[in-house]
N, C-alpha and C positions, 0 to 999 in steps of 0.2 A: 194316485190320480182318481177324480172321480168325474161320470159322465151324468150330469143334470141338466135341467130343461134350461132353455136362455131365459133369461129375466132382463127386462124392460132398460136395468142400468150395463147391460154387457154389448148393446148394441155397438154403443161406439167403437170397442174396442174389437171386437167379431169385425165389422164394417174396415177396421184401420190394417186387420189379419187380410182380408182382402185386397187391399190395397197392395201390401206389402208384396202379397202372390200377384198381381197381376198390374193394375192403375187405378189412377184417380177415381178416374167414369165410373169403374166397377165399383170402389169404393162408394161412392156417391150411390150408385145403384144399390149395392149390395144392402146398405143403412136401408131404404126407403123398404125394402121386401124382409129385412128381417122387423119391420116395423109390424107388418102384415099380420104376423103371429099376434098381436095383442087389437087389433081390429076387429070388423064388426062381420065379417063374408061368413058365411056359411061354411067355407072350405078354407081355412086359416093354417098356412104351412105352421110345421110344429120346428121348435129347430134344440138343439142336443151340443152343450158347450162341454168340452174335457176343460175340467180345471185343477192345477195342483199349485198348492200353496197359497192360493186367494187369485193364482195367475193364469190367464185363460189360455190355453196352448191352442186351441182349434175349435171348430164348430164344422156340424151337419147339419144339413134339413131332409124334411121328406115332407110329401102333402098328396091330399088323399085326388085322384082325377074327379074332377064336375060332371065327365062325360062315363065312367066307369065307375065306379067304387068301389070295385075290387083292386084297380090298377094305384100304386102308390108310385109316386115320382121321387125319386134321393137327387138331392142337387145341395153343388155350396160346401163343398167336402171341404175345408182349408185349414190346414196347420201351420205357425210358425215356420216360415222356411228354419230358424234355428232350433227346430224341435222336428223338421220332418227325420222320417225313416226311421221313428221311435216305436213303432206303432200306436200312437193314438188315431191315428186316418184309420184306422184297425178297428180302434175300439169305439170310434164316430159310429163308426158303418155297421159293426155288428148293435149298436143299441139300436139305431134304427129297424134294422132288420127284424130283431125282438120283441122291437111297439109292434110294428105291423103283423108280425108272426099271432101277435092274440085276435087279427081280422082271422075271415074263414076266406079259405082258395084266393088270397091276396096273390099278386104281385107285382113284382119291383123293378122300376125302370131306370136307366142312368141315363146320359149323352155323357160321353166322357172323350177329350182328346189329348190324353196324356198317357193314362195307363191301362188299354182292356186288359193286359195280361192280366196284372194287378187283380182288380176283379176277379177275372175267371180264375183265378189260382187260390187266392184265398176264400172265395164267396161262392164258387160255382155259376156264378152270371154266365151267359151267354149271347154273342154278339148276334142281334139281331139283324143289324142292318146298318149300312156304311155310308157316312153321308159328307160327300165332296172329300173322300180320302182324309180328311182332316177328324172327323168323329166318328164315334163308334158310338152305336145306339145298343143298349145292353138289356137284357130281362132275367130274373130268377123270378120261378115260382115259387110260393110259401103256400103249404099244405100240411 
């Protein structure tokens, strides 16, 4: 498996990965923000497809904050439900983690409401702050 940058024709399929994990809407949504990446903003999320075979199993994003630039945001973590708990959500998160690791005194933010264990067990994140018992707001520092 290999983890490479999205390209312009993988959108549909990253967008239809969403779907799969959650609905339509997000699908719908999910397409217009991984469009983002090839747009004109100054601050263009970057986003990271695991692919093996020609077959895309999942995509990450991360993107730098407008208000910080130390602070990087991870969102968009999604695997094939029939390829989760392979570790590629693994190996999503640690490429990210490794872009941003070449910034100086970065760090990294999640909302996640499925798995902070997750996180904190294999990544060392820490839950910063809890929001309507439904998410958890996560940070690791990279130093």
């Amino acid at each position: 498996m290999k983890i490479r940058p999205l390209q312009k024709k993988d959108i549909k399929i990253c967008s239809e990965i969403v779907g799969k994990n959650y609905n339509n809407k997000y699908q719908r949504l999910s397409a217009l923000e991984l469009r983002d990446m090839f747009g004109t903003s100054q601050f263009k999320p970057l986003y990271y497809v695991a692919e093996e075979k020609g077959k895309i199993l999942g995509f990450a994003g991360v993107m730098q904050s407008p208000m910080d630039y130390s602070v990087w945001h991870i969102f968009w973590v999604n695997v094939l439900p029939t390829e989760q708990k392979k570790g590629i959500g693994k190996k999503l998160v640690s490429k990210v983690i490794e872009v941003v690791k070449k910034k100086k005194d970065a760090h990294l933010i999640l909302l996640t409401a499925l798995i902070p264990e997750y996180y904190k067990q294999h990544f060392s994140f820490k839950t910063i702050d809890k929001i309507d018992d439904s998410y958890d707001l996560m940070s690791l520092a990279i130093k």
